[in-house]
KOLGU-4560 file (N, C-alpha, C; in nm, 3 decimals, padded with zeros to 5 digits):
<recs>
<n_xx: 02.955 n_yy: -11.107 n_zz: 02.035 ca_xx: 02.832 ca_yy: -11.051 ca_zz: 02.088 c_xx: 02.854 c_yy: -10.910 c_zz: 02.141 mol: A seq: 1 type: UNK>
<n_xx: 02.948 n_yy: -10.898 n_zz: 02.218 ca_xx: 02.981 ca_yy: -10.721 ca_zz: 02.284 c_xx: 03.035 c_yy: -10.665 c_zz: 02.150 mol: A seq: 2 type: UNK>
<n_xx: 03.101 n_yy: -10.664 n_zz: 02.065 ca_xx: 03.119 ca_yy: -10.605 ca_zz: 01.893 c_xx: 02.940 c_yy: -10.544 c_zz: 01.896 mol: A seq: 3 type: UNK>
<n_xx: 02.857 n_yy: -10.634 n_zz: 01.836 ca_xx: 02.737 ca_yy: -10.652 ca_zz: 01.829 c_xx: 02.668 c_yy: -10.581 c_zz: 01.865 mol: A seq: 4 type: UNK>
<n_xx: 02.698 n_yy: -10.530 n_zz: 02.059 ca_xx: 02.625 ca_yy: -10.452 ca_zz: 02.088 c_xx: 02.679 c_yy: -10.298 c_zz: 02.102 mol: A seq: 5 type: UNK>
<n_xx: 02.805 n_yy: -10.290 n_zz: 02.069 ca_xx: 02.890 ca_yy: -10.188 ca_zz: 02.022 c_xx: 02.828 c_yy: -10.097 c_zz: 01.963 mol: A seq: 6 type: UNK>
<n_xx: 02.813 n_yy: -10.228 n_zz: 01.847 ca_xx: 02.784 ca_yy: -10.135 ca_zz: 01.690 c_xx: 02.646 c_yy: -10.032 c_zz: 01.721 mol: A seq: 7 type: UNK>
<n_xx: 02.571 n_yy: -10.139 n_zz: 01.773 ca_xx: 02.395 ca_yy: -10.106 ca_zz: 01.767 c_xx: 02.438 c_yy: -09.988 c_zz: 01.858 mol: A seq: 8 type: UNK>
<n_xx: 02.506 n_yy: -10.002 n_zz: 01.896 ca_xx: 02.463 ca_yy: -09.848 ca_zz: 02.087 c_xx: 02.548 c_yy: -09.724 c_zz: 01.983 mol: A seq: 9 type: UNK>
<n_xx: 02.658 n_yy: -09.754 n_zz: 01.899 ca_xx: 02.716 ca_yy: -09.703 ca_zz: 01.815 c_xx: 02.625 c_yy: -09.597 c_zz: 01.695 mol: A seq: 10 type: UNK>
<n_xx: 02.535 n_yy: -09.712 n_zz: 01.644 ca_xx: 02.442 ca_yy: -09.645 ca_zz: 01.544 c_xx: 02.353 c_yy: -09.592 c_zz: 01.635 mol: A seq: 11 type: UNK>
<n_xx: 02.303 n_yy: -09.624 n_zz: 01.726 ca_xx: 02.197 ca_yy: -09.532 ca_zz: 01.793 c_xx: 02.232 c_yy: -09.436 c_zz: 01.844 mol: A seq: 12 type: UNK>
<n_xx: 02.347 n_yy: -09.394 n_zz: 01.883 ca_xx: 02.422 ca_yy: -09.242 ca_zz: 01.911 c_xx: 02.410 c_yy: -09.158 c_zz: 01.790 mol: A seq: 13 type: UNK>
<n_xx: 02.456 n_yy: -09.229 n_zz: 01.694 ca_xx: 02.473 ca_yy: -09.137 ca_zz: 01.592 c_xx: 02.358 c_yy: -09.071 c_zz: 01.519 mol: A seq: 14 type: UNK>
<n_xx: 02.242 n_yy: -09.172 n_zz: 01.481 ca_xx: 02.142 ca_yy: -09.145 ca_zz: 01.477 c_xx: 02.018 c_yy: -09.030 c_zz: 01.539 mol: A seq: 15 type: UNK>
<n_xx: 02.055 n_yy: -09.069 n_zz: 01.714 ca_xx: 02.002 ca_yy: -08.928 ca_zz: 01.795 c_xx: 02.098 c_yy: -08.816 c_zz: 01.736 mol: A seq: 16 type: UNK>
<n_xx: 02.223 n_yy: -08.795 n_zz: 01.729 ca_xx: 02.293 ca_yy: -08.713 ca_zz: 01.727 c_xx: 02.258 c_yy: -08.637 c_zz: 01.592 mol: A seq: 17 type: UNK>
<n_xx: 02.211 n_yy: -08.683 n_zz: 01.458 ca_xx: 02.203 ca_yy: -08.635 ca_zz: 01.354 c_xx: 02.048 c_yy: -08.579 c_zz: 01.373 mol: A seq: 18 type: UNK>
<n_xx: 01.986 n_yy: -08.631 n_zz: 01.454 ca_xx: 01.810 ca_yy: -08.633 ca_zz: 01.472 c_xx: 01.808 c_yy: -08.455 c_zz: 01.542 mol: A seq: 19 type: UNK>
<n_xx: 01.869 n_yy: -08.522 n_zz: 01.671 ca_xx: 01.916 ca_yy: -08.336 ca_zz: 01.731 c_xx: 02.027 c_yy: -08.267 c_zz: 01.646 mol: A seq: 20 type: UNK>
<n_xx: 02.078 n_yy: -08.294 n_zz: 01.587 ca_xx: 02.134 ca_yy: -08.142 ca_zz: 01.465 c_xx: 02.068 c_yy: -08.120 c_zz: 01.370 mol: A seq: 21 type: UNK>
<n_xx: 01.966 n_yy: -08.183 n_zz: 01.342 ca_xx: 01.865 ca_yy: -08.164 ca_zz: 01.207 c_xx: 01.824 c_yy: -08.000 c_zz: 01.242 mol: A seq: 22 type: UNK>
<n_xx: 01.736 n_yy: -07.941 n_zz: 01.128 ca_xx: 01.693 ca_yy: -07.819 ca_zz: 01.208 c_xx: 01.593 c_yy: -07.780 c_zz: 01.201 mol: A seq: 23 type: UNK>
<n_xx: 01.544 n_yy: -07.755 n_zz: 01.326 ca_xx: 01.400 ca_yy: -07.774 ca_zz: 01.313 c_xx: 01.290 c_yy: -07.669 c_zz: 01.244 mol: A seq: 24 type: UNK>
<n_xx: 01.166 n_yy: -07.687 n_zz: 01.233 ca_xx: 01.133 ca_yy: -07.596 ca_zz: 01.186 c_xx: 01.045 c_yy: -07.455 c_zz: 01.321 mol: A seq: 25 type: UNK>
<n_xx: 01.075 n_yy: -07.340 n_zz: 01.267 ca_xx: 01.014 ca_yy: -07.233 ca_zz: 01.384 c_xx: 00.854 c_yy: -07.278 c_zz: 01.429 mol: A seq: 26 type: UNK>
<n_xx: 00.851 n_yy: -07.232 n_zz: 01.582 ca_xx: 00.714 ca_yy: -07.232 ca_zz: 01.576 c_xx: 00.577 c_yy: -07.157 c_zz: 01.454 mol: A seq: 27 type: UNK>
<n_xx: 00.515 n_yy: -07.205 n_zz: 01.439 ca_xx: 00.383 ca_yy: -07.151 ca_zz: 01.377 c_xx: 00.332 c_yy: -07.046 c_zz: 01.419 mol: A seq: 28 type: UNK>
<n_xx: 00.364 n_yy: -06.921 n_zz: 01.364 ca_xx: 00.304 ca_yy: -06.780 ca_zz: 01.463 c_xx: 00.436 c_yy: -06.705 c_zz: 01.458 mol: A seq: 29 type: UNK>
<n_xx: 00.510 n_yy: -06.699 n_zz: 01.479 ca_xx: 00.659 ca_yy: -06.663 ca_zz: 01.554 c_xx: 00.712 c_yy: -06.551 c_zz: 01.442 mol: A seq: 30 type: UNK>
<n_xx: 00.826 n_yy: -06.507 n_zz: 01.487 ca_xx: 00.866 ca_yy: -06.405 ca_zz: 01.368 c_xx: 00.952 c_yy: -06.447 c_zz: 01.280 mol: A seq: 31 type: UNK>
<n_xx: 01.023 n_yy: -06.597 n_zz: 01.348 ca_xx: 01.101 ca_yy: -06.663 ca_zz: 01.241 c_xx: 00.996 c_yy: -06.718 c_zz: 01.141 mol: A seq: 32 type: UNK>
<n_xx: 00.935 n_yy: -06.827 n_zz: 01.219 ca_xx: 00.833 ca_yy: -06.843 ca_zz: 01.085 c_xx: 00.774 c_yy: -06.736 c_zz: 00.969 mol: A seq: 33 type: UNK>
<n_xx: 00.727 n_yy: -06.613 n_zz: 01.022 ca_xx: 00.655 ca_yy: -06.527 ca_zz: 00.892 c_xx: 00.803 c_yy: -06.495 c_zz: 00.807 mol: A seq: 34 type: UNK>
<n_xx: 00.911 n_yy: -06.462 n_zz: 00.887 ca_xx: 01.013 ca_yy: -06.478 ca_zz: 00.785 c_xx: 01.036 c_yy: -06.570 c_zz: 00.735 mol: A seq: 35 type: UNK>
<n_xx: 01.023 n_yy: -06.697 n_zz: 00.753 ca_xx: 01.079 ca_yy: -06.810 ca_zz: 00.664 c_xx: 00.957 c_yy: -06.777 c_zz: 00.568 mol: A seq: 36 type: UNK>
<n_xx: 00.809 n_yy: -06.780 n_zz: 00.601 ca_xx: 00.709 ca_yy: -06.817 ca_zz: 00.490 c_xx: 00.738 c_yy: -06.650 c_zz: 00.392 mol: A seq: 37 type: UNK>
<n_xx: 00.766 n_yy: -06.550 n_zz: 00.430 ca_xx: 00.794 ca_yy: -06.446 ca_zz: 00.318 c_xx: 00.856 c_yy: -06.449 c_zz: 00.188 mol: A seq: 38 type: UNK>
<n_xx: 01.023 n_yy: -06.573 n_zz: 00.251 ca_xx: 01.075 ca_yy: -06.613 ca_zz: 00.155 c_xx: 01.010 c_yy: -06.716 c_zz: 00.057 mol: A seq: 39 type: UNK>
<n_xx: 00.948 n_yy: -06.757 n_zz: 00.157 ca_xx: 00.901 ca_yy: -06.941 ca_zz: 00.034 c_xx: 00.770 c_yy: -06.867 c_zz: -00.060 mol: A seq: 40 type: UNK>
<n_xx: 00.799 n_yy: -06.899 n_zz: -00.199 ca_xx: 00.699 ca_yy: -06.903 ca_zz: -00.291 c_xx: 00.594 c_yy: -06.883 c_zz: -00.296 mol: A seq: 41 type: UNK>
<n_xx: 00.482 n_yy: -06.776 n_zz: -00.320 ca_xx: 00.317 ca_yy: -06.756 ca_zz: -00.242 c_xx: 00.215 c_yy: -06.941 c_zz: -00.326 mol: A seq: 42 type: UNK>
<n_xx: 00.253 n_yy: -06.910 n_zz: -00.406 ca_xx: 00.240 ca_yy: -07.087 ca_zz: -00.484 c_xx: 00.244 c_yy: -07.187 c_zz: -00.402 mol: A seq: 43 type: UNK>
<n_xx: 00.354 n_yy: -07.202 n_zz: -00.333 ca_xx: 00.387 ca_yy: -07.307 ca_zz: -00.229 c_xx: 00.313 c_yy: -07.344 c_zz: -00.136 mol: A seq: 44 type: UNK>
<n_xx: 00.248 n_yy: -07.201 n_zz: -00.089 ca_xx: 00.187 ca_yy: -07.207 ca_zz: 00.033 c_xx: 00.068 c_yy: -07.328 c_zz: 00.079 mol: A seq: 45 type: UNK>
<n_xx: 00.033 n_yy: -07.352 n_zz: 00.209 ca_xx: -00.086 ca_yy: -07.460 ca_zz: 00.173 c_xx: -00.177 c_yy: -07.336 c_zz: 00.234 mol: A seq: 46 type: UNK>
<n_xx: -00.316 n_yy: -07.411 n_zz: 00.241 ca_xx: -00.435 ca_yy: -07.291 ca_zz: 00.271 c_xx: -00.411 c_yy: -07.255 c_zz: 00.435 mol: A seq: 47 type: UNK>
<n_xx: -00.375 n_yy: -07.409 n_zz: 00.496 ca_xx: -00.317 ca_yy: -07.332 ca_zz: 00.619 c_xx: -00.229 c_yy: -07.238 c_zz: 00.620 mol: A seq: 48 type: UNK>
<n_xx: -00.121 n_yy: -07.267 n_zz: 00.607 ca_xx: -00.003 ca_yy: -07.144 ca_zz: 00.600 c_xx: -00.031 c_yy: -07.004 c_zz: 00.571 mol: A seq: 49 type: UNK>
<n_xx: -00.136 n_yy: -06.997 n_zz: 00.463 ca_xx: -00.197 ca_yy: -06.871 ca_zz: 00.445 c_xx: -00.293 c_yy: -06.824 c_zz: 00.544 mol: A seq: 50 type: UNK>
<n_xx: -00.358 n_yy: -06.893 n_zz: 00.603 ca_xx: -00.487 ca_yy: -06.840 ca_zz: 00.724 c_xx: -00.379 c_yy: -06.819 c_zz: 00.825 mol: A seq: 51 type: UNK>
<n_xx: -00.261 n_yy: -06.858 n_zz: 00.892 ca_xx: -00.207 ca_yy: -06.878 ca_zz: 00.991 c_xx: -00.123 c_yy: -06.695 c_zz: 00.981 mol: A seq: 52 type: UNK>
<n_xx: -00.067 n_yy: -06.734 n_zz: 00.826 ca_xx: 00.012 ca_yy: -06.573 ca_zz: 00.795 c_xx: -00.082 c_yy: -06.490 c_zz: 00.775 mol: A seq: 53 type: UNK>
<n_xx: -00.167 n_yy: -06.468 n_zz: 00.812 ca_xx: -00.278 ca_yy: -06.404 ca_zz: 00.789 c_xx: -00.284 c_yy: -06.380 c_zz: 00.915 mol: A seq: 54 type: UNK>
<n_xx: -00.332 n_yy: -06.463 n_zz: 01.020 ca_xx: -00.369 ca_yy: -06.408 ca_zz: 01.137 c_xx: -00.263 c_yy: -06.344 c_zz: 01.227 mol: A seq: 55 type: UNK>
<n_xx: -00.116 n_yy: -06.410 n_zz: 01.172 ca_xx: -00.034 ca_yy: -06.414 ca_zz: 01.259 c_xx: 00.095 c_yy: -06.285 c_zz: 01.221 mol: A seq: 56 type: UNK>
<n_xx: 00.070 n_yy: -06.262 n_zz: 01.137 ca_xx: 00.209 ca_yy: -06.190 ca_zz: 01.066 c_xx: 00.137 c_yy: -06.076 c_zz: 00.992 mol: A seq: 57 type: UNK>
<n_xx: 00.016 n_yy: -06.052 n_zz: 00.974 ca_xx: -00.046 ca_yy: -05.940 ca_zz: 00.915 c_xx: -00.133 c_yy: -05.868 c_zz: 01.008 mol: A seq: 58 type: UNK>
<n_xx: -00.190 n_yy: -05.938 n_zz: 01.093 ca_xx: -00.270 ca_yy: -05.854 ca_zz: 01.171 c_xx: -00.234 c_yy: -05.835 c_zz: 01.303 mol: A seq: 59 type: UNK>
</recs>
């Protein structure tokens, strides 16, 4: 039973731990974001992303 609860407290460390190193994405508005969306594909974009880079990164 303590193995058992090892493991589980085991996987749940690891789990947060990969959750917080993931990476997140920039706020919406920000200067990382209009740089990330400059790079990505104008195709890609959704209609938000475009009204947002629009308001946010052009004007």
């Amino acid at each position: 039973m303590a193995r058992l609860i090892k493991t589980l407290c085991l996987i749940a460390v690891l789990a947060l731990s990969v959750a917080g190193l993931s990476a997140c994405s920039p706020e919406v508005g920000s200067k990382e974001w209009c740089a990330d969306l400059k790079e990505k594909p104008k195709g890609d974009w959704s209609a938000n992303e475009a009204a947002e880079f629009a308001k946010s990164c052009v004007f």
